[in-house]
C-alpha positions as CSV (number, residue, x, y, z in Angstrom):
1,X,0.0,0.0,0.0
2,X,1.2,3.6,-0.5
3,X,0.6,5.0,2.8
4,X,2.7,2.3,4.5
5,X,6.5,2.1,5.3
6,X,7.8,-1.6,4.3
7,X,10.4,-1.0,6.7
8,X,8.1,-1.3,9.5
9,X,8.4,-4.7,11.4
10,X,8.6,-6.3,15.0
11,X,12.3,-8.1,15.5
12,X,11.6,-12.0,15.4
13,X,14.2,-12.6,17.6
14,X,14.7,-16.4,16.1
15,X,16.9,-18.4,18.0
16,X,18.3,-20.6,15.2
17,X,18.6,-18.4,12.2
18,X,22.2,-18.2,12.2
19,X,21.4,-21.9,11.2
20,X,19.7,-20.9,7.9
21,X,20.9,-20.6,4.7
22,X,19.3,-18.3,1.8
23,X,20.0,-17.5,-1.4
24,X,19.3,-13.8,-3.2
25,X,18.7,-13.3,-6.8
26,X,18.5,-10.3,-7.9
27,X,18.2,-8.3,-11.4
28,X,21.0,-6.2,-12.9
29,X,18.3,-4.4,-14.6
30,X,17.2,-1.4,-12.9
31,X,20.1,-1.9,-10.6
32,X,19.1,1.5,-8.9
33,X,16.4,0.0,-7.1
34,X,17.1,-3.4,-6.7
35,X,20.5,-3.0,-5.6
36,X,18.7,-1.6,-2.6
37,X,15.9,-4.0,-2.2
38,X,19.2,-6.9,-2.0
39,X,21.0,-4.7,0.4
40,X,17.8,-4.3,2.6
41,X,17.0,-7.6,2.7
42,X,20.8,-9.0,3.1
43,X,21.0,-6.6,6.4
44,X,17.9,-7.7,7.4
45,X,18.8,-11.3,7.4
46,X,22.2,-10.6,9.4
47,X,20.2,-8.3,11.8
48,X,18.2,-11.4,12.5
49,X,21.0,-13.6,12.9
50,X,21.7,-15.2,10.0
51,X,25.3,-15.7,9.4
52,X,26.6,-13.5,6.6
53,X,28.3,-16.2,4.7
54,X,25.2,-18.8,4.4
55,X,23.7,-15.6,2.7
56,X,24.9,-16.4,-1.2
57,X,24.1,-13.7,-3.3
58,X,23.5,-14.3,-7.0
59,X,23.0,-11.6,-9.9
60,X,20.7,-11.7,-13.0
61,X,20.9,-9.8,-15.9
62,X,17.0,-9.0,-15.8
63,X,13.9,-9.7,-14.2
64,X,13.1,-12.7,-16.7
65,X,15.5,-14.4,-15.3
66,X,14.9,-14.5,-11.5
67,X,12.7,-17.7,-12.4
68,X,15.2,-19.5,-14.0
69,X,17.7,-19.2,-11.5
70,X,15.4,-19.5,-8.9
71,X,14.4,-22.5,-9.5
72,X,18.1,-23.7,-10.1
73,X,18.6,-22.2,-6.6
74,X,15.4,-24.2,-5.3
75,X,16.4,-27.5,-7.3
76,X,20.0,-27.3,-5.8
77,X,17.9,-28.0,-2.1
78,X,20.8,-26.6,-0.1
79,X,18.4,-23.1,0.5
80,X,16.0,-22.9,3.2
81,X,14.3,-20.0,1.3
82,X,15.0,-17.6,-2.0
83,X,14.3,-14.5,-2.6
84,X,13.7,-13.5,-5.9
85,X,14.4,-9.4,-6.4
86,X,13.8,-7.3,-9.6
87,X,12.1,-4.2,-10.9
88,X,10.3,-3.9,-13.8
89,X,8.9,-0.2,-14.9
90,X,6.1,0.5,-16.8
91,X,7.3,1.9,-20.5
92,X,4.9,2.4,-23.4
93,X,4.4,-1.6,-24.7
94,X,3.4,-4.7,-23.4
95,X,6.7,-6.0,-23.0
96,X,5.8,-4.7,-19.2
97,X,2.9,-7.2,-18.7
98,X,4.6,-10.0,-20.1
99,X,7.5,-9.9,-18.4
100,X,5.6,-9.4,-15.3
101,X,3.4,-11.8,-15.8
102,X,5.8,-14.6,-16.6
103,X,8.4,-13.8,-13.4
104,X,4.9,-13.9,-11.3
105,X,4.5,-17.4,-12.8
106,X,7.7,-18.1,-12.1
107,X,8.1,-17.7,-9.1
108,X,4.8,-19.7,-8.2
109,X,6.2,-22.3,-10.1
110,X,9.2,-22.6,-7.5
111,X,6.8,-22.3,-4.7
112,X,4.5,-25.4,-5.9
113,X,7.0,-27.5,-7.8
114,X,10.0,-27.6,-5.4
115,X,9.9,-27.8,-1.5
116,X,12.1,-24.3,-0.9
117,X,9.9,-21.1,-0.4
118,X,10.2,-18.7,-2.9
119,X,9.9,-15.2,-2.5
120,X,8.6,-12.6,-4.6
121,X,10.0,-9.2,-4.0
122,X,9.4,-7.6,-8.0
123,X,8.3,-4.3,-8.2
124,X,5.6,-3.3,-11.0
125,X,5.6,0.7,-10.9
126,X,4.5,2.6,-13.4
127,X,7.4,5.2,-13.1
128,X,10.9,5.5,-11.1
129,X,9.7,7.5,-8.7
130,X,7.4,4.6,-7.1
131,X,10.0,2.2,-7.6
132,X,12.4,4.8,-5.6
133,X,10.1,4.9,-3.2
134,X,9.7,1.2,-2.5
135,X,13.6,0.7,-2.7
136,X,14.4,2.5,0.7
137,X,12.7,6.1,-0.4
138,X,9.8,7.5,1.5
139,X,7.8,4.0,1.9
140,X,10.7,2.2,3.0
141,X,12.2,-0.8,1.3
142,X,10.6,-4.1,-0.1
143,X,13.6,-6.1,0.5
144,X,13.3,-5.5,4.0
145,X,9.8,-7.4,3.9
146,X,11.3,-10.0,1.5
147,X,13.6,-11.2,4.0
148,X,11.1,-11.0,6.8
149,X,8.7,-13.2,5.0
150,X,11.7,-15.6,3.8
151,X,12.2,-16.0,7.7
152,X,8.7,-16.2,8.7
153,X,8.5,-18.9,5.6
154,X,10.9,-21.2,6.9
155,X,9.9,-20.7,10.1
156,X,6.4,-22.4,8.8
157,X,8.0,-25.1,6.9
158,X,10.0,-26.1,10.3
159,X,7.0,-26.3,12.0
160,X,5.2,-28.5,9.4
161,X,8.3,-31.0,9.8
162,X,7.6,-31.3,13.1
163,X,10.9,-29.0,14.1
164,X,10.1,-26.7,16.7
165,X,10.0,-22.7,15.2
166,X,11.0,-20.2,17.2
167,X,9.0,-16.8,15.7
168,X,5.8,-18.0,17.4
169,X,4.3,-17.9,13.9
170,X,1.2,-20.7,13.8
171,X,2.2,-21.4,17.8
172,X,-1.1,-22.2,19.9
């Protein structure tokens, strides 16, 4: 929403998370924006404990391919979670909906066809500005809420394996 700061979040304060490991792909494309999405969502992670070095980064040229390497990523079974991270602007085609389209497929594909959660952190503005904005400008920074939800996500998987979770996400 555009009246709230994505920045905004209560710590989780998860006692295993230097335990997790997480990989970040992110586009090339754009890099002004999603340069800081990775950045807020890498210090996120380590602010939560998760040890900088099982935090593999991996770079894209564009958004199209986040679902390719993705799934690669997902395949591979060594993540706990992925974040996916591009930025695709509005311009004066289609090309915008397509590409759009087919990265949100993509990513659901990863979600139901592997057993790694895969999240979607792609921003679909209609002008730099918003993007900006969402990137660590005046409505804080969607990377922030991508790694929040990656932790949040293993966090749920752990407790459907029957491993205690620690966020008290889905606790009675």
């Amino acid at each position: 929403m555009a009246t709230v700061n994505l920045s905004d979040y209560k710590p989780l304060n998860i006692a295993n998370a230097e335990d997790f490991s997480i990989g970040i792909v992110f586009s090339e494309w754009n890099d002004f924006v999603t340069f800081n999405l990775r950045d807020g969502a890498l210090e996120t992670l380590i602010k939560e404990g998760v040890r900088a070095e099982n935090i593999k980064l991996f770079p894209v040229p564009g958004a199209f391919e986040l679902s390719y390497a993705s799934m690669q990523l997902c395949k591979e079974r060594k993540y706990d979670a992925v974040i996916a991270i591009g930025c695709v602007i509005r311009g004066e085609t289609a090309h915008f909906d397509y590409v759009c389209s087919a990265v949100t497929q993509g990513i659901t594909d990863c979600n139901i066809l592997t057993d790694t959660p895969t999240i979607f952190c792609l921003l679909t503005d209609d002008n730099k500005e918003q993007s900006i904005a969402r990137s660590g400008g005046a409505l804080g920074n969607k990377g922030i809420e991508a790694a929040v939800t990656a932790l949040k996500m293993i966090d749920f998987k752990k407790n459907l394996s029957g491993k205690k979770g620690n966020i008290g996400f889905g606790h009675s």
